[in-house]
N, C-alpha and C positions, 0 to 999 in steps of 0.2 A: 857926203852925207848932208840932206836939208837941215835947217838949224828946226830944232823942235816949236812948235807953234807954243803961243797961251795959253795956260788954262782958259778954257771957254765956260761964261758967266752963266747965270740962270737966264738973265738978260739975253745974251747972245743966243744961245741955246731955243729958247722959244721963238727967234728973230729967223731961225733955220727955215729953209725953204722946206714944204711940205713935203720930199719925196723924202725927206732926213728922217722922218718923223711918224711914229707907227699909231693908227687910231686905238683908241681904250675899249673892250669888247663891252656890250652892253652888259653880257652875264658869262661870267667864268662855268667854263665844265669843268676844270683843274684848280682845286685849290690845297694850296702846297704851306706848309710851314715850317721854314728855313731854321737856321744854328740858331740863330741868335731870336726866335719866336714873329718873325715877320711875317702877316700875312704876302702869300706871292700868289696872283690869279692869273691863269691861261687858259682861253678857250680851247688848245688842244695841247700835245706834246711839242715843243719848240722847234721849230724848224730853223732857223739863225742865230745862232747862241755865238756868244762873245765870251771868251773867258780870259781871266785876269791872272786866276793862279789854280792850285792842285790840279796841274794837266795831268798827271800819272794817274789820281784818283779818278778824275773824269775819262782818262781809259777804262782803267778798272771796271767803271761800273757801267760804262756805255760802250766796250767792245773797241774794236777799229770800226765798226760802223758807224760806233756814236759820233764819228770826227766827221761825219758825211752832213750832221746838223750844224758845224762849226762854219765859223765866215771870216772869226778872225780873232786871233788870242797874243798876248803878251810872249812873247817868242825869248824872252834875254834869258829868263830862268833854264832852259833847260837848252836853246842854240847856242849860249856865250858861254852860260857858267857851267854847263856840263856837256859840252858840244859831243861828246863821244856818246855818254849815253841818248842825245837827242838823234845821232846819226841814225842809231839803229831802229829808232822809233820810227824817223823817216820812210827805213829802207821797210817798215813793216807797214807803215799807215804812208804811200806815197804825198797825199795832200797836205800834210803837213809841210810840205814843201814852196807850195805853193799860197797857202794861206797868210794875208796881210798879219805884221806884227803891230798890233793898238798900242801899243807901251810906250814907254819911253825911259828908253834904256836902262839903267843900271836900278833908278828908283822903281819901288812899288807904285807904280800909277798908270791908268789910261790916262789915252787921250782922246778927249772929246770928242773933238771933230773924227777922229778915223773912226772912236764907234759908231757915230749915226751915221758916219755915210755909208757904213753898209747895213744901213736899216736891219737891225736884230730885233728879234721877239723877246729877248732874254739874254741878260748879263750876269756872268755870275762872280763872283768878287769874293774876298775875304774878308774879315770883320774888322780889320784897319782902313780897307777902305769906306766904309760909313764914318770913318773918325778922323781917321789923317789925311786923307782926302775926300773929304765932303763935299767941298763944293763941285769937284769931278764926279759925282754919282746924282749930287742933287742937278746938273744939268744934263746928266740922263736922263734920270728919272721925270725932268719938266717935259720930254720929248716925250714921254708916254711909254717909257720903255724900261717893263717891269727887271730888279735888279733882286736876284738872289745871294744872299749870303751863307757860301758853307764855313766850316772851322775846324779845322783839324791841330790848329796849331795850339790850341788851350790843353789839347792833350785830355778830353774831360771824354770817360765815355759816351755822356748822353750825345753830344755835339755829334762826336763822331759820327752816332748814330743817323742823329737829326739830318746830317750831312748829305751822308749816303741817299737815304733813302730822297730827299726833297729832290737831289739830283738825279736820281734816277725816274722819280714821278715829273720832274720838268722831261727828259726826254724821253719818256718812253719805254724805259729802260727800270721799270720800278722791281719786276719780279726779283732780276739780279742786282740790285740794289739790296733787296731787303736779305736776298741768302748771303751777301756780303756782310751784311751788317751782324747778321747772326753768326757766322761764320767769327765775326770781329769780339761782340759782345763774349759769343763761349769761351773763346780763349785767352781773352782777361781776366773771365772769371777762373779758370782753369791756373791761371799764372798765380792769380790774388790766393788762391786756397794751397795750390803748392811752396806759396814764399809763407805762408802763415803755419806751415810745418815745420819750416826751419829752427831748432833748436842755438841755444845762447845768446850773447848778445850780437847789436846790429852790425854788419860791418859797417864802416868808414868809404865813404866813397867820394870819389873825384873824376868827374868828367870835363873835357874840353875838346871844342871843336880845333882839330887840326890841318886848318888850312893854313896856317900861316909858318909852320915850320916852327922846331925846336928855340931855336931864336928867343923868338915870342911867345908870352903868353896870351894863348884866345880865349876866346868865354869860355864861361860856365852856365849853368842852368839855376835856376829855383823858382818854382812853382810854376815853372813853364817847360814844353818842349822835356829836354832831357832829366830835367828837373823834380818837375810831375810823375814822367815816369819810374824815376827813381823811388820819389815816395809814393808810387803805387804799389810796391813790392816790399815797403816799409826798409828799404836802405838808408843808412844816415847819411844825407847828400851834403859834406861840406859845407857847400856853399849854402845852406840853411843859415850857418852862424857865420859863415865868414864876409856873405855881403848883406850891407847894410837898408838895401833896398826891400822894398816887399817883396817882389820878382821882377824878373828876369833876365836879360843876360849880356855879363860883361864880364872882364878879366878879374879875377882871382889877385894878390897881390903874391908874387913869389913864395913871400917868407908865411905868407898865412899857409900856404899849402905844407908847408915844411912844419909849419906849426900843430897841424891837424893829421900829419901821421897817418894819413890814407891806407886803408886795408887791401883797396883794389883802386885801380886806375883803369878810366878808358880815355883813347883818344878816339877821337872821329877821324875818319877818312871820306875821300872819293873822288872824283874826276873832275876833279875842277877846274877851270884853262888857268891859265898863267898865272900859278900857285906851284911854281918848280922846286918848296921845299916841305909842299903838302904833303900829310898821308895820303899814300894811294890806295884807292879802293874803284872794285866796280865792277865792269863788265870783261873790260881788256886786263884787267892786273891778275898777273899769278902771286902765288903768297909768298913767293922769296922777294918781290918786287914791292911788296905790302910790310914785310919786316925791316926790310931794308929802311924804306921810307920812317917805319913806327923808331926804331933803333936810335937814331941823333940823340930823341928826349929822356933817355936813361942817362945821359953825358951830363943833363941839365946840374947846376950846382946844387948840392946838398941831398939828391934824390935818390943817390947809392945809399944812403943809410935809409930813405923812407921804406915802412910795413910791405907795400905793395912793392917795390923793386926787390926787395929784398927775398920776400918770396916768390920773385917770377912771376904777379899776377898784374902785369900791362897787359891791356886789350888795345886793339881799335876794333870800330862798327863803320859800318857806312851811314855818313850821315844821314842820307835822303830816305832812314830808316826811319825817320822819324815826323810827328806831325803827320802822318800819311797813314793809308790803311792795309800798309803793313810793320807800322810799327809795332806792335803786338809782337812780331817774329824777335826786332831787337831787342825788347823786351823779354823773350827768353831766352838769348843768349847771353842778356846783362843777371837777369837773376840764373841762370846754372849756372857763372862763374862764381857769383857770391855764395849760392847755398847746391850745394854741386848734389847732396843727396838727394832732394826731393826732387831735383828733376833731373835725374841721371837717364830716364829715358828718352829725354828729348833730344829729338836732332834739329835745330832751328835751319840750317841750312837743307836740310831736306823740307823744312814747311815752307824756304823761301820757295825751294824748286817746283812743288804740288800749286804756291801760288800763281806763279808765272805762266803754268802748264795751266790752268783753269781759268785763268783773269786777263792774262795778258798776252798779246800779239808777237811778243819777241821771248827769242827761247833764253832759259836760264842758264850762265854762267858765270866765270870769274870767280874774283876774291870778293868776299863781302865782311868777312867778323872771322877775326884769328885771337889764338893770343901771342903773344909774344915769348 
């Protein structure tokens, strides 16, 4: 493996030979306004897009055709760290196989130089990188090379909104963009009005992404990702009081959890490479292979006396349910376990399956959200 190059400067970046380098249209026919309220201008729908992150979202809403406008995306998120689920994406979108990876590796980042040298019309990025990696976006952007920013990870409906839809008006792809969006927005609302039926007090809730095995405690959520969700549905998310931060997400301390008597428990799962004492969730796991894995953290010390073990009410979800535009679905598999009467009609694994069957190029399977 090459050792990974510099960041490349704003300096460097304009010093590019001109073929790296895409001219400014005198007048946009497209103009687009991204998550975070950025003007983004294209004289047509993009024909070379570079993408950094939500590749599943950017199927969703651009088809397997939309990957025909692709030239080159960050490949570790879903080739390394979910190689199983990216196999089958391959075996449904062949090019993905063949498309350069601009990343560099494990971190959230392009790399400069691989995005201009395949001259893109369009980069689209998440909202850490305008922040955490700025000076990698501002020597794009010196090259002339408009950068869109979606966000799904704030977990905020508008964004999501915002998301869809800008990415579907960059490629072309706005109609199904916007019935996704609404498709997204109804069933929020539809979750928001069925959890605000629920009768008595809130439960107690405790989530944690479990990749790393009973062993260890992994994050928790507040006010982000699992978090957010939580308190969309007006659950008492732990980790509100027990960490000390404004948001977001890190380990819980043992005894806090034992302290706060959790009503329900979820763990996260899913296909993650070399996480051999992960929850398994996904496409290939059946749900004895899912309990199996979920099972160890009932052993954890003190947790046969907490609310939620006691009653039998351990979950795991797939994590990659989340941030993304179907998390809405884990979403109602997290509020029918806490408030089980107002949505007794819902089957969320039948809305994963109607998704898949509508949005997405590979068929539905597997284990995704059981309880235990």
């Amino acid at each position: 493996m090459s050792t990974p190059s510099a960041p490349l400067t704003r300096r460097a970046a304009l010093a590019l030979p001109l073929v790296a380098t895409l001219p400014r249209p005198a007048q946009a026919a497209i103009s687009i306004t991204d998550a975070v309220g950025r003007k983004v201008e294209l004289t047509k729908p993009a024909e070379r897009v570079v993408i950094a992150f939500y590749l599943e979202e950017f199927t969703a809403i651009g088809g397997a055709a939309g990957w025909e406008r692709v030239v080159g995306f960050r490949k570790h998120q879903w080739a390394v760290n979910r190689a199983k689920t990216y196999e089958r994406f391959v075996a449904a979108i062949p090019r993905l196989a063949a498309l350069p990876d601009v990343g560099l590796g494990e971190n959230e980042v392009l790399v400069p130089e691989k995005v201009l040298a395949l001259r893109p019309d369009l980069v689209i990025v998440p909202p850490w990188a305008m922040t955490g990696a700025s000076a990698v976006t501002a020597a794009i952007e010196a090259a002339g090379i408009p950068i869109l920013v979606a966000d799904y990870n704030s977990q905020s409906l508008e964004k999501h909104i915002a998301s869809t839809i800008a990415i579907g008006q960059a490629i072309g792809a706005e109609a199904r963009a916007r019935e996704l969006a609404s498709l997204y927005e109804t069933q929020i609302a539809d979750i928001r009005r069925r959890a605000a039926l629920a009768q008595g007090p809130r439960p107690k809730v405790y989530i944690e992404i479990g990749w790393l095995g009973a062993g260890e405690f992994g994050s928790t959520y507040k006010d982000t990702m699992w978090g957010r969700m939580l308190d969309t549905i007006g659950a008492d998310n732990i980790a509100n009081a027990a960490l000390a931060q404004p948001a977001g997400f890190v380990p819980i301390a043992p005894e806090k959890v034992l302290a706060a008597a959790p009503d329900h428990i979820f763990i996260t799962g899913s296909s993650w490479a070399n996480r051999p004492h992960a929850v398994r969730l996904g496409y290939d796991v059946n749900p004895e292979t899912a309990r199996a894995s979920l099972r160890p953290y009932l052993a954890r010390p003190g947790w046969d006396a907490l609310p939620a073990v006691r009653a039998g009410n351990v979950y795991t979800v797939e994590h990659s349910l989340v941030r993304s535009l179907t998390d809405w679905i884990s979403l109602q598999f997290i509020a029918k376990q806490i408030y089980p009467e107002p949505f007794a009609d819902i089957d969320p694994v039948a809305s994963l399956r109607a998704f898949h069957e509508r949005f997405l190029p590979i068929p539905f399977e597997g284990t995704w959200m059981l309880r235990l």
